[in-house]
LOMIPA-101432 format. One record per residue: residue in three letters; chain; x, y, z of N, C-alpha, C in turn. Coordinates in pm, whole numbers. Atoms other than C-alpha are relative to their C-alpha. Last residue first. Example, Ala and Ser with C-alpha at 12.3 -4.5 7.8 and 13.67 -1.06 7.14 Angstrom:
r,c,n.u,n.v,n.w,ca.u,ca.v,ca.w,c.u,c.v,c.w
SER,A,-82,-119,-6,1367,-106,714,-77,109,73
ALA,A,89,-119,0,1230,-450,780,90,120,0
# end
This chain:
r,c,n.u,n.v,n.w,ca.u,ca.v,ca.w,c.u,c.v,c.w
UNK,A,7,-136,-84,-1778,2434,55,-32,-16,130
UNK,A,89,-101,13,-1708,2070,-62,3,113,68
UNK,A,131,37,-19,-1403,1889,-122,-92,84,21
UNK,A,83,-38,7,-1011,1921,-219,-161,-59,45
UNK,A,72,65,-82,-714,1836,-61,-139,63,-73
UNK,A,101,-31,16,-395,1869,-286,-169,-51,74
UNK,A,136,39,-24,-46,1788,-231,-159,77,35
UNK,A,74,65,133,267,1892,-360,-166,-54,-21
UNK,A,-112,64,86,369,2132,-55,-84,-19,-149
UNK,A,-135,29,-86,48,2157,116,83,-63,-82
UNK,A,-125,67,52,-250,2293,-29,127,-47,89
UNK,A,-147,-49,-59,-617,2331,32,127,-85,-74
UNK,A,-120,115,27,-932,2305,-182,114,45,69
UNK,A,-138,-49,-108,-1283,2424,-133,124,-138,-25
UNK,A,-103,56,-100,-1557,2354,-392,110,83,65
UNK,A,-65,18,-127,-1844,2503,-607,53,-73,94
UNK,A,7,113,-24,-1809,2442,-994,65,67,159
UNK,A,144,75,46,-1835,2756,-1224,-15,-169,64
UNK,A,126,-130,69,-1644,3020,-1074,-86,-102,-41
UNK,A,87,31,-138,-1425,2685,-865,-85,157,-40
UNK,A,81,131,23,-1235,2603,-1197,-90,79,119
UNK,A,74,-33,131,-1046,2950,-1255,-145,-103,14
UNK,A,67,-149,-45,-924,2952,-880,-134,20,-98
UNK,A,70,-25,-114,-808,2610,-931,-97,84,26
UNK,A,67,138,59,-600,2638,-1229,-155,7,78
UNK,A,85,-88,101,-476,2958,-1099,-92,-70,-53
UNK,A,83,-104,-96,-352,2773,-802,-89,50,-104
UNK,A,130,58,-13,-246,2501,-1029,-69,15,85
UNK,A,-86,84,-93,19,2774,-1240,-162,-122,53
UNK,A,25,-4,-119,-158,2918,-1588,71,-122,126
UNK,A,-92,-86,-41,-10,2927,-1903,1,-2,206
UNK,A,-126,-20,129,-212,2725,-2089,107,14,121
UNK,A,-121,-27,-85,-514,2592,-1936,87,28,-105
UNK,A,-146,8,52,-868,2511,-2103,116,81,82
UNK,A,-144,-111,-32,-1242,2487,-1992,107,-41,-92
UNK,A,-90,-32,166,-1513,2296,-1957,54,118,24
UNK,A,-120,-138,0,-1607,2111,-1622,-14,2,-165
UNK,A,-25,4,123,-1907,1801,-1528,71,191,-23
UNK,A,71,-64,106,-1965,1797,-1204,65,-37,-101
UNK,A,18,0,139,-1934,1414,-1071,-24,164,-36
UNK,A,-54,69,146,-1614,1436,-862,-97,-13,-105
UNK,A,-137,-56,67,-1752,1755,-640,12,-85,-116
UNK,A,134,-83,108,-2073,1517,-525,99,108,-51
UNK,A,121,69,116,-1857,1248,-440,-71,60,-65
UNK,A,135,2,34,-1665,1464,-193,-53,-88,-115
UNK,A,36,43,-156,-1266,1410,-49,-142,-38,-52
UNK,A,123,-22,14,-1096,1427,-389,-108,-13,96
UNK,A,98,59,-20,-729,1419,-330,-128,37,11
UNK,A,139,-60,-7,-498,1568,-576,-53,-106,63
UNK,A,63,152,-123,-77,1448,-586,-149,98,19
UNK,A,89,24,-112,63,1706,-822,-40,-97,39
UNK,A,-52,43,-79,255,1721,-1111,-5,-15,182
UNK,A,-81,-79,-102,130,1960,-1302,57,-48,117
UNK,A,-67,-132,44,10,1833,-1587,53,70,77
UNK,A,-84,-14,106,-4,1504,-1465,45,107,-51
UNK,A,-138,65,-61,-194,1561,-1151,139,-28,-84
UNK,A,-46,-98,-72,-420,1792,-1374,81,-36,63
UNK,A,-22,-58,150,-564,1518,-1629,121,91,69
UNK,A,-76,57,66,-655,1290,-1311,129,75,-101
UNK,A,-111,-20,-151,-809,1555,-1121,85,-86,-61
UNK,A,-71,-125,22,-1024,1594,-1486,121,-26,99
UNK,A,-63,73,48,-1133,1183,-1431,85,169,-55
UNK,A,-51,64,-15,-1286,1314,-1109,102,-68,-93
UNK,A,-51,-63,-67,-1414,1644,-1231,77,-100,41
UNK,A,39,18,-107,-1601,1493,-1513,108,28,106
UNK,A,-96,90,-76,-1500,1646,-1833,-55,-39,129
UNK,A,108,101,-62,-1780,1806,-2034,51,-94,98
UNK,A,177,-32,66,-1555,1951,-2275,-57,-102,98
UNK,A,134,116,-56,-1177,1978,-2142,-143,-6,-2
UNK,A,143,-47,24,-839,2165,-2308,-81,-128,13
UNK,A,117,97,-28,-497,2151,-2157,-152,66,-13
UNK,A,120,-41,-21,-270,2339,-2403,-57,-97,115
UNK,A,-49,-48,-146,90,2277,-2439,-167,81,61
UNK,A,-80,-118,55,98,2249,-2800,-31,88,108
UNK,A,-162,5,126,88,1856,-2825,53,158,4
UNK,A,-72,-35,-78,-216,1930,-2535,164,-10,-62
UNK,A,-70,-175,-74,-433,2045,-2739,94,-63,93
UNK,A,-142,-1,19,-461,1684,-2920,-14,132,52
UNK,A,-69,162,-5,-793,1516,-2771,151,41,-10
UNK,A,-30,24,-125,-948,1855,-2699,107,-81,31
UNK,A,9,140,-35,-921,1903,-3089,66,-16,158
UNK,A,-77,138,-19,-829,2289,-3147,-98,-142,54
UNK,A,15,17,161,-1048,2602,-3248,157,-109,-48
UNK,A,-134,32,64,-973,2706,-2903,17,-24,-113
UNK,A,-58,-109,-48,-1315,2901,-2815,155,-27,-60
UNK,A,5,-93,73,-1532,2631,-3041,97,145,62
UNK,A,104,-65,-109,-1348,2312,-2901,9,180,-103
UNK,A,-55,-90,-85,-1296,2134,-3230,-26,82,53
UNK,A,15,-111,82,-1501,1843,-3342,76,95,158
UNK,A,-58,-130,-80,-1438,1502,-3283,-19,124,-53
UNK,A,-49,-41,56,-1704,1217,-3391,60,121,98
UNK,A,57,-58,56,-1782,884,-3187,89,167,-61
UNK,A,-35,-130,108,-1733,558,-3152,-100,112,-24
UNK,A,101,-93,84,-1782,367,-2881,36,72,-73
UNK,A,-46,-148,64,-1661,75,-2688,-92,74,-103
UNK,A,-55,-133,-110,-1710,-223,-2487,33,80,-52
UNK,A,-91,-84,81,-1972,-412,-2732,75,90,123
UNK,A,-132,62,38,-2226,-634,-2685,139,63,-14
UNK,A,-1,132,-108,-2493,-402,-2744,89,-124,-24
UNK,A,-160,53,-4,-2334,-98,-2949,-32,-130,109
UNK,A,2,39,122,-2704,13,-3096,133,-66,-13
UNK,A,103,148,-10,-2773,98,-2755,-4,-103,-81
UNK,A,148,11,50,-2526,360,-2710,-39,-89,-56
UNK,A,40,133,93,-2211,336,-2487,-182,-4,-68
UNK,A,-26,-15,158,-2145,664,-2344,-7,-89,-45
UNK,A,67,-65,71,-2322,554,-2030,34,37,-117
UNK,A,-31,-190,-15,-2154,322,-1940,-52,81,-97
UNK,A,-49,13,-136,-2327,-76,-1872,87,144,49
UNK,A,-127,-51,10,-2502,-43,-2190,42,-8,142
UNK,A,-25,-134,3,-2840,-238,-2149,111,80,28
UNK,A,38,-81,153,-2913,-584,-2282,-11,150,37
UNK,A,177,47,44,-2924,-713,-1896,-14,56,-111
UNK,A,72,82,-90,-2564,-552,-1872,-143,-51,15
UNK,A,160,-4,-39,-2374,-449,-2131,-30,-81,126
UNK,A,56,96,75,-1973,-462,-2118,-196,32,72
UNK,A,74,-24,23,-1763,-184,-1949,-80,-102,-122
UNK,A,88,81,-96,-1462,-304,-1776,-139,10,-8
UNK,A,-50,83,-24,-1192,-159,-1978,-113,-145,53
UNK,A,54,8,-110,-1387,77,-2213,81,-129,89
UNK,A,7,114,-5,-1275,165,-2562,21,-50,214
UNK,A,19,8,-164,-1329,469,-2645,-31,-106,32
UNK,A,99,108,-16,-1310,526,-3039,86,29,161
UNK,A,-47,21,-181,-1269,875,-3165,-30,-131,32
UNK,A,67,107,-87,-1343,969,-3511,89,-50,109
UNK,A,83,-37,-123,-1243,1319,-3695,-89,-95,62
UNK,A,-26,-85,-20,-1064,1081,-3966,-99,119,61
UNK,A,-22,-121,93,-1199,787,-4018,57,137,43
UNK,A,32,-127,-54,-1111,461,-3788,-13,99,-104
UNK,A,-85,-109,94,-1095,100,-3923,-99,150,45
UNK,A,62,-105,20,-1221,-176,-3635,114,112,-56
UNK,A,-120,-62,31,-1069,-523,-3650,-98,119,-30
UNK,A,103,-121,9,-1290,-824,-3435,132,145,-33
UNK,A,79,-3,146,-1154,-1104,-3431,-52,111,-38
UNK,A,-100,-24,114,-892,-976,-3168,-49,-88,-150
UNK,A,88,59,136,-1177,-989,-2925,92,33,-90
UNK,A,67,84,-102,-992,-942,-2531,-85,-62,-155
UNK,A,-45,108,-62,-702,-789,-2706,-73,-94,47
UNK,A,-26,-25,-104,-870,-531,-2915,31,-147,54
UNK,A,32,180,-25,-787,-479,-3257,15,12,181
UNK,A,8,52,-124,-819,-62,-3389,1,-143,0
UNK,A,54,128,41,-708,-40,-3785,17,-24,163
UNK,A,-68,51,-81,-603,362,-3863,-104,-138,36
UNK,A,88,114,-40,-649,549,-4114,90,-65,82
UNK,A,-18,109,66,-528,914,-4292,-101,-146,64
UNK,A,-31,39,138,-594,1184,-4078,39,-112,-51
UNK,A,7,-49,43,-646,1254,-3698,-24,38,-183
UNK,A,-99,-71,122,-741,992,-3578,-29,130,-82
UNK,A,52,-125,87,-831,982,-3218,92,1,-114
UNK,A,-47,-4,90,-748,644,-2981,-67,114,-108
UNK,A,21,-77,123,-884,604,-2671,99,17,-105
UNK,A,-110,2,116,-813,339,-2382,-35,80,-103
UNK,A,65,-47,195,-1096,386,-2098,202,1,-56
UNK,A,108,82,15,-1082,319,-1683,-32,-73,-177
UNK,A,193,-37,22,-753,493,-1609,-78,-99,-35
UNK,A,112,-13,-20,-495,387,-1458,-107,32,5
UNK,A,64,170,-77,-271,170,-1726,-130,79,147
UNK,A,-75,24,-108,-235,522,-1931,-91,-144,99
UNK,A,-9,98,-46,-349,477,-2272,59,-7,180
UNK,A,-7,-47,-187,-441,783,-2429,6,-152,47
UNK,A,77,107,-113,-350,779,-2806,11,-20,135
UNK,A,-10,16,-112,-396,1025,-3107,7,-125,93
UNK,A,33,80,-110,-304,945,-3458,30,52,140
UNK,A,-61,-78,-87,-139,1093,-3810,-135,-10,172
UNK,A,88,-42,-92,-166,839,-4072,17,97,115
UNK,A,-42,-169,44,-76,615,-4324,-67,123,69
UNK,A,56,44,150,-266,272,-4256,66,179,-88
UNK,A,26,-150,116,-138,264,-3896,19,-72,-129
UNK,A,-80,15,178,-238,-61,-3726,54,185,-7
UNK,A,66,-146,86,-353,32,-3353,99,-36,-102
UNK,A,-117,-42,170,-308,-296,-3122,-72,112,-55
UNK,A,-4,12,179,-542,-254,-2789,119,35,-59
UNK,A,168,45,34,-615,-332,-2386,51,23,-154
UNK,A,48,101,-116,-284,-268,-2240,-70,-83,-51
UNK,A,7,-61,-127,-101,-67,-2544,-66,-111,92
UNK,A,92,64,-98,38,-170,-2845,0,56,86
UNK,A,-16,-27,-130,116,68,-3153,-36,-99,117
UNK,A,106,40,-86,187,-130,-3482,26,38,149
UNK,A,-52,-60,-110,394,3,-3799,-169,-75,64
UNK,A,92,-58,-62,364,-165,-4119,74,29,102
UNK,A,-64,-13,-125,733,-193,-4316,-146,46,92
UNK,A,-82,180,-22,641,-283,-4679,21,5,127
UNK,A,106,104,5,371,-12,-4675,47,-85,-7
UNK,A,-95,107,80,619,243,-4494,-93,-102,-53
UNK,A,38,75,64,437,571,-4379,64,-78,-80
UNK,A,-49,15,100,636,783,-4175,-75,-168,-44
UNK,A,-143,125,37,435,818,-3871,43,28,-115
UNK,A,-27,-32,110,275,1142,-3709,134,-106,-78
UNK,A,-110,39,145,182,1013,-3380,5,70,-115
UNK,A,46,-74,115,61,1183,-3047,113,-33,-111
UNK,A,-111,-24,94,142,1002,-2705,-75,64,-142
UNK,A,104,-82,110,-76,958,-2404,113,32,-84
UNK,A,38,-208,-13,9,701,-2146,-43,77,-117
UNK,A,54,-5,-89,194,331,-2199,-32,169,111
UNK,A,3,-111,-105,306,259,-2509,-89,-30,142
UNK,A,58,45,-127,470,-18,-2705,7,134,69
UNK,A,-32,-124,-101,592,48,-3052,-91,-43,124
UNK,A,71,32,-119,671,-210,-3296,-7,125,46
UNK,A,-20,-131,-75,758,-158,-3702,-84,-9,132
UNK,A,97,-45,-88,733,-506,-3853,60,99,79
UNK,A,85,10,121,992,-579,-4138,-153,30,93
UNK,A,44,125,-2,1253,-398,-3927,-134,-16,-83
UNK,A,21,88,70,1457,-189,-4087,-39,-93,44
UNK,A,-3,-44,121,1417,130,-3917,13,-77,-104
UNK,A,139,-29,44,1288,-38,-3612,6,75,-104
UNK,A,26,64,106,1606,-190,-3526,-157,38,-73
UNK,A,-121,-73,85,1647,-37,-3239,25,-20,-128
UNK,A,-107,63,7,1300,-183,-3081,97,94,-99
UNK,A,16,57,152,1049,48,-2982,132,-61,1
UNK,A,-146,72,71,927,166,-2623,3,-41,-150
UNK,A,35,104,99,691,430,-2504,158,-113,-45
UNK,A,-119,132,-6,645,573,-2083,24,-101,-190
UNK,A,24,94,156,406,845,-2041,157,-51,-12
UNK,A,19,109,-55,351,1085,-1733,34,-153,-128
UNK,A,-87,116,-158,332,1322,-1893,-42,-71,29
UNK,A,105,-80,-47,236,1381,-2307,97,-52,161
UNK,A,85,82,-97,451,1209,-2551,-14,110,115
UNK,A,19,-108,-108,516,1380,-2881,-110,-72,110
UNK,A,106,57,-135,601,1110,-3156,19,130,96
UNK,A,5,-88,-80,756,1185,-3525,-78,-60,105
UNK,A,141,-34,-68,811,916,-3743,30,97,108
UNK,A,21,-128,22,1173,948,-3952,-145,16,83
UNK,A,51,5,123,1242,583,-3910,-43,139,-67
UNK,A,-33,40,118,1477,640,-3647,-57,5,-143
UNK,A,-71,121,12,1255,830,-3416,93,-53,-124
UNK,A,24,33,163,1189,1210,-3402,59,-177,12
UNK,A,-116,106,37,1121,1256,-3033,-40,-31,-159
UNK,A,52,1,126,874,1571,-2882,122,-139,-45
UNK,A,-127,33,99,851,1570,-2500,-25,-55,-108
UNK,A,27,40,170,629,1682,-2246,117,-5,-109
UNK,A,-99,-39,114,697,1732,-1858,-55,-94,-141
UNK,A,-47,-147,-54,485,1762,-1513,81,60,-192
UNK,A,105,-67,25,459,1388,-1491,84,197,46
UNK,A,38,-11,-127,787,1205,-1566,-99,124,-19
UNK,A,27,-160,-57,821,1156,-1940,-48,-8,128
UNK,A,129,-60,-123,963,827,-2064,-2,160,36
UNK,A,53,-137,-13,1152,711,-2372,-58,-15,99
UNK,A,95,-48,-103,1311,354,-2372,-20,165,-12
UNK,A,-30,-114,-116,1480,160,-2608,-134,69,61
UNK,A,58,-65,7,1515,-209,-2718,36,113,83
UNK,A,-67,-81,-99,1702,-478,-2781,-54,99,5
UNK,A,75,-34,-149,1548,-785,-2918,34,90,101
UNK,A,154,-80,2,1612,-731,-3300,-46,-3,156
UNK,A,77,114,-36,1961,-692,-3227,-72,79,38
UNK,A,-10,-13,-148,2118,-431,-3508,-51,-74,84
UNK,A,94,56,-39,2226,-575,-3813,-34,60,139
UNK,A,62,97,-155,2532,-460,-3922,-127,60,10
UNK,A,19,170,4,2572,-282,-4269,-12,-106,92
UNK,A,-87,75,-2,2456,71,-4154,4,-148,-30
UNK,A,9,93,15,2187,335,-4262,125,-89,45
UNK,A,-72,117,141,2249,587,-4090,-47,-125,25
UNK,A,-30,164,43,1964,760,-3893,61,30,-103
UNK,A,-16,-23,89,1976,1190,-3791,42,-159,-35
UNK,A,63,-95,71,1759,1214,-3509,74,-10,-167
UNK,A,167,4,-42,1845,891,-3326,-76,87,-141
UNK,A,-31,103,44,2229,940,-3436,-179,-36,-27
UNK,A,-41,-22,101,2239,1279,-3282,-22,-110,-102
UNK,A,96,-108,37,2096,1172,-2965,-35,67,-149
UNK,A,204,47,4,2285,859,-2948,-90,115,-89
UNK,A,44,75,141,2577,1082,-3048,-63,-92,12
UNK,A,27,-90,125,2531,1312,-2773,-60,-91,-121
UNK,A,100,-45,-39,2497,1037,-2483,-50,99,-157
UNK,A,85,98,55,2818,891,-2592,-168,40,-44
UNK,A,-33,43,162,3004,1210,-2572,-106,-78,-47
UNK,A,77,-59,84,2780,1219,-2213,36,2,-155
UNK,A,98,72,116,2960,926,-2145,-96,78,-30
UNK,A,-83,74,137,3273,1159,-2056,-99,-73,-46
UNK,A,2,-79,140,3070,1348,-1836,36,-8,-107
UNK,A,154,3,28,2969,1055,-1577,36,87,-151
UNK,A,101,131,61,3325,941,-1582,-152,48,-57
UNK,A,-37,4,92,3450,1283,-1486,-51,-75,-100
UNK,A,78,-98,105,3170,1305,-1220,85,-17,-137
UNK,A,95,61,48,3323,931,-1107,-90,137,-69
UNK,A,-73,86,160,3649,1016,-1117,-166,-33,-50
UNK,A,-97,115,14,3578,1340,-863,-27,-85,-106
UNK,A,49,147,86,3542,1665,-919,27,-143,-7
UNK,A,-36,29,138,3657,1906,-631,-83,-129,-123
UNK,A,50,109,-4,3441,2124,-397,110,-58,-184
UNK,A,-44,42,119,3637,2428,-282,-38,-130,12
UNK,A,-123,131,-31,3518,2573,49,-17,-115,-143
UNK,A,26,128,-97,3305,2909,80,108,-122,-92
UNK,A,2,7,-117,3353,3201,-52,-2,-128,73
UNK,A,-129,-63,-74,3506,3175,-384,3,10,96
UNK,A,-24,4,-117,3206,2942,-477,167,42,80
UNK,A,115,11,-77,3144,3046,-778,-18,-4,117
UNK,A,55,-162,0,3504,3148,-905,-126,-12,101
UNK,A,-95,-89,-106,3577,2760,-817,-27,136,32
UNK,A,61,25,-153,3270,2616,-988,131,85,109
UNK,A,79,-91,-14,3427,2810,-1313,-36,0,118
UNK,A,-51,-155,2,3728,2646,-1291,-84,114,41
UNK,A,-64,-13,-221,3577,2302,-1180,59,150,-4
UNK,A,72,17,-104,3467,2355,-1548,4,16,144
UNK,A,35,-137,17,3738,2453,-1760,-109,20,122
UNK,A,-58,-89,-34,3899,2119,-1643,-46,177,40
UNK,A,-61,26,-116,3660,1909,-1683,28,101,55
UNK,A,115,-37,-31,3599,2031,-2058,-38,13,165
UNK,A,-4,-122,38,3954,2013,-2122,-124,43,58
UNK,A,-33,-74,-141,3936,1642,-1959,13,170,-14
UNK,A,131,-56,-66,3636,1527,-2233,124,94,145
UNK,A,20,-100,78,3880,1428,-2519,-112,89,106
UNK,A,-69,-91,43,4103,1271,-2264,-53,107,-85
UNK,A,-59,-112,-101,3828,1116,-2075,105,104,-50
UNK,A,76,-91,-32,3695,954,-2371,20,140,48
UNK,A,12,-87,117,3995,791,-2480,-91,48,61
UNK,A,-91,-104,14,4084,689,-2086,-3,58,-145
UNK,A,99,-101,56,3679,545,-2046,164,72,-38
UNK,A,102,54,165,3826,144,-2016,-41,164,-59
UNK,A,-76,7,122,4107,289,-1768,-42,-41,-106
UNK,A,-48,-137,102,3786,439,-1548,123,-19,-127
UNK,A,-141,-61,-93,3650,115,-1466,54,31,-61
UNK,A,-112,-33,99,3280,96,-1618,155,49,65
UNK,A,-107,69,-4,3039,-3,-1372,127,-41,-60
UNK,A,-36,-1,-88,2856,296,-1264,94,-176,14
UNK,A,-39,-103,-63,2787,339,-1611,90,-14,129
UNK,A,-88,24,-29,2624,23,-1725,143,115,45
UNK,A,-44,83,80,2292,79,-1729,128,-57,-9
UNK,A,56,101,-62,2203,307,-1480,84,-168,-42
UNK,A,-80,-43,-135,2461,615,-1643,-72,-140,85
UNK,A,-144,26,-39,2342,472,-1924,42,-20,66
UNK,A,-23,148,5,1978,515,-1864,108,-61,-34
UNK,A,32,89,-118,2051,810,-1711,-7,-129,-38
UNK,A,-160,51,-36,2235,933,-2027,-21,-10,135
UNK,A,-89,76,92,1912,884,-2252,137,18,73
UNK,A,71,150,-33,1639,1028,-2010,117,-86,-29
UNK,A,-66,27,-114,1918,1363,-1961,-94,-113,43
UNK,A,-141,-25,-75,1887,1433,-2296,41,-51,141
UNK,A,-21,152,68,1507,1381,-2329,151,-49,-3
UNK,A,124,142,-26,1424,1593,-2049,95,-126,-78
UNK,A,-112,15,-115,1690,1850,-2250,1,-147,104
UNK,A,-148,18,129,1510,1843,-2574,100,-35,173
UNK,A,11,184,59,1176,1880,-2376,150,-80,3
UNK,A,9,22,116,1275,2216,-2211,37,-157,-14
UNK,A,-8,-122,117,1197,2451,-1918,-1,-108,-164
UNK,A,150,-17,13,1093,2094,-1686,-11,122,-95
UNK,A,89,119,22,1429,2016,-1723,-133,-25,-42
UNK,A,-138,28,98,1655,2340,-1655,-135,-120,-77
UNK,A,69,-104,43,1410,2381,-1358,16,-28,-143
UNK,A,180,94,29,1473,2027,-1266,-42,94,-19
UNK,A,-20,140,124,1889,2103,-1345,-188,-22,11
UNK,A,-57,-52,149,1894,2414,-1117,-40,-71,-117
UNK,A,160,-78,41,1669,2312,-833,66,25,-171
UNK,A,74,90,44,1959,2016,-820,-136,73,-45
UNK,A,-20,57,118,2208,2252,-809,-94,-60,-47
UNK,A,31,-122,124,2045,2509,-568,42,-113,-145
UNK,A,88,-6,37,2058,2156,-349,-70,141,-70
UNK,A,57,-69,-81,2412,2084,-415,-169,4,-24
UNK,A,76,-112,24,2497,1797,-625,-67,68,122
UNK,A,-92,-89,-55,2756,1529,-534,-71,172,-10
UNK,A,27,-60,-125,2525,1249,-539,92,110,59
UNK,A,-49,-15,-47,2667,1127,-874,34,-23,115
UNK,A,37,150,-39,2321,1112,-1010,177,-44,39
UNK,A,145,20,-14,2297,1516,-993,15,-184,25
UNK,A,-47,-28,-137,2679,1590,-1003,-114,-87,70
UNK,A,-103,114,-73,2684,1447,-1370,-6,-34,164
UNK,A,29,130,7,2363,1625,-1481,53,-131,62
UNK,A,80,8,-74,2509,1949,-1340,-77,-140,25
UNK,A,-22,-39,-164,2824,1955,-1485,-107,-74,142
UNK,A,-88,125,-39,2693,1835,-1813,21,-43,78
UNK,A,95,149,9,2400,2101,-1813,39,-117,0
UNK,A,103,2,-170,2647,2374,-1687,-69,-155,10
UNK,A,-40,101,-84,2861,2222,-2008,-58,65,125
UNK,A,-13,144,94,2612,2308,-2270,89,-73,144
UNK,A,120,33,-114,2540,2680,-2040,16,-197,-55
UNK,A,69,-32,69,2926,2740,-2170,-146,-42,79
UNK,A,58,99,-7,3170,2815,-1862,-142,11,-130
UNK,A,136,-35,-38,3409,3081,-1971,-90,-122,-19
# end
């Protein structure tokens, strides 16, 4: 009896393969988008499968394959029953192949979550990769024991060696939510486009995606030591319910803020600090509702909202009107599809929006 452990083998394999039907392939991106853990599973034996995978000749994988041909076997068994009507698809070397470096794939996974210490050295310039394609969220315990939950669309890296290295790196790009393991011989340092983020012991929002306008950073607890790339004299320490907003292209102009959230008393200055308080219906931090699958928005401007929403749901949104992108929205999403989304938004903000497929047309009544 086929377990659902090897469906998800099966399926994964067939999927970059090119041998996957197209119920298969709905199968596996349902499968995908249902759960993180899986996402992250099938990030880590693509980049294999990319990596050196498709060039591994099969008498290098024959231990593998032997402990993986039972599994094989049972398999094509089941696909057989399945398709009793129609015309027997067999496995070939290369799905075998693919499923045999899932082994590998495991104990990454396993290995990740549960670090040994070992006496080799790992190389410090080798690094790995997490990403979340938009639409999907994912939680990752790293080596060092830090916890991270990256948001969609979001891309972070860290070197392999980051459990003993004497500088702890992380390179993001998108929205991620930290909870580090505090090492004071071992700092940790997030980079993103525009800013370094020390942690000082700490649990840390940060939105970085390369297109938006603004870089933010929200701590939650403990401290944290903003430096921004363009003034890296300059080292700003965050308190807990403080927000800084750090502006890409926003510098005064004639001695007067050049965006509006920049107040007067910040001349000179592309960014702003100011305090978070939780939305009063959710009795959550806008900044982090979405770690628990929330999207929640205070005052959002409709244009940098369409943003928020293409990600969460994986959509393509175009904005036809000017006078649509500035209202200003509040609200929150949970559960809801991005019809409902939609439906909910346009009671207090009049527009018309059509659909096609993935794509979104919205503009005025």
């Amino acid at each position: 009896m086929e377990t659902d452990e090897q469906r998800l083998w099966i399926l994964m394999s067939r999927k970059l393969t090119g041998e996957a039907t197209e119920e298969e392939i709905r199968q596996l991106d349902a499968w995908l988008k249902a759960d993180p853990h899986v996402m992250y599973c099938y990030q880590v034996f693509l980049q294999l499968w990319q990596g050196e995978g498709a060039s591994i000749h099969p008498k290098e994988l024959e231990e593998k394959y032997i402990r993986q041909q039972k599994l094989i076997q049972d398999a094509e068994a089941a696909e057989e029953e399945r398709q009793a009507q129609g015309q027997r698809r067999r496995i070939g070397w290369r799905v075998m192949l693919a499923a045999a470096m899932i082994s590998g794939v495991i104990a990454t996974i396993w290995l990740m979550k549960n670090p040994i210490r070992l006496h080799t050295t790992p190389a410090a310039d080798e690094w790995v990769t997490v990403s979340t394609p938009n639409g999907i969220r994912a939680h990752v315990v790293l080596p060092d024991s830090t916890q991270v939950w990256l948001n969609a669309g979001s891309e972070m890296r860290y070197k392999k060696d980051i459990d003993i290295a004497s500088l702890r790196e992380i390179t993001l790009s998108g929205e991620a939510y930290f909870e580090v393991q505090h090492r004071p011989h071992q700092p940790m340092v997030i980079h993103t486009r525009h800013l370094d983020i020390r942690d000082l012991g700490t649990a840390f929002n940060v939105r970085a995606y390369p297109d938006d306008p603004v870089t933010e950073a929200t701590l939650i607890e403990g401290a944290i030591e903003i430096i921004s790339r363009s003034h890296p004299e300059e080292k700003i320490r965050l308190k807990p319910s403080q927000r800084i907003t750090f502006y890409h292209d926003s510098w005064t102009v004639n001695g007067q803020p050049a965006h509006p959230n920049i107040s007067p008393n910040t001349e000179g200055k592309n960014y702003a600090l100011t305090q978070v308080k939780p939305d009063p219906k959710e009795s959550l931090i806008p900044d982090t509702a979405w770690k628990v699958n929330k999207l929640v928005f205070q005052s959002e401007r409709f244009d940098e909202l369409v943003k928020q929403l293409e990600r969460w749901y994986n959509v393509h949104i175009i904005l036809k009107s000017k006078v649509v992108a500035g209202y200003k929205l509040t609200g929150s999403f949970e559960n809801e599809d991005i019809e409902q989304a939609l439906k909910a938004l346009q009671i207090t903000a009049p527009f018309d929006y059509h659909i096609r497929n993935d794509s979104i047309w919205i503009e005025k009544p």
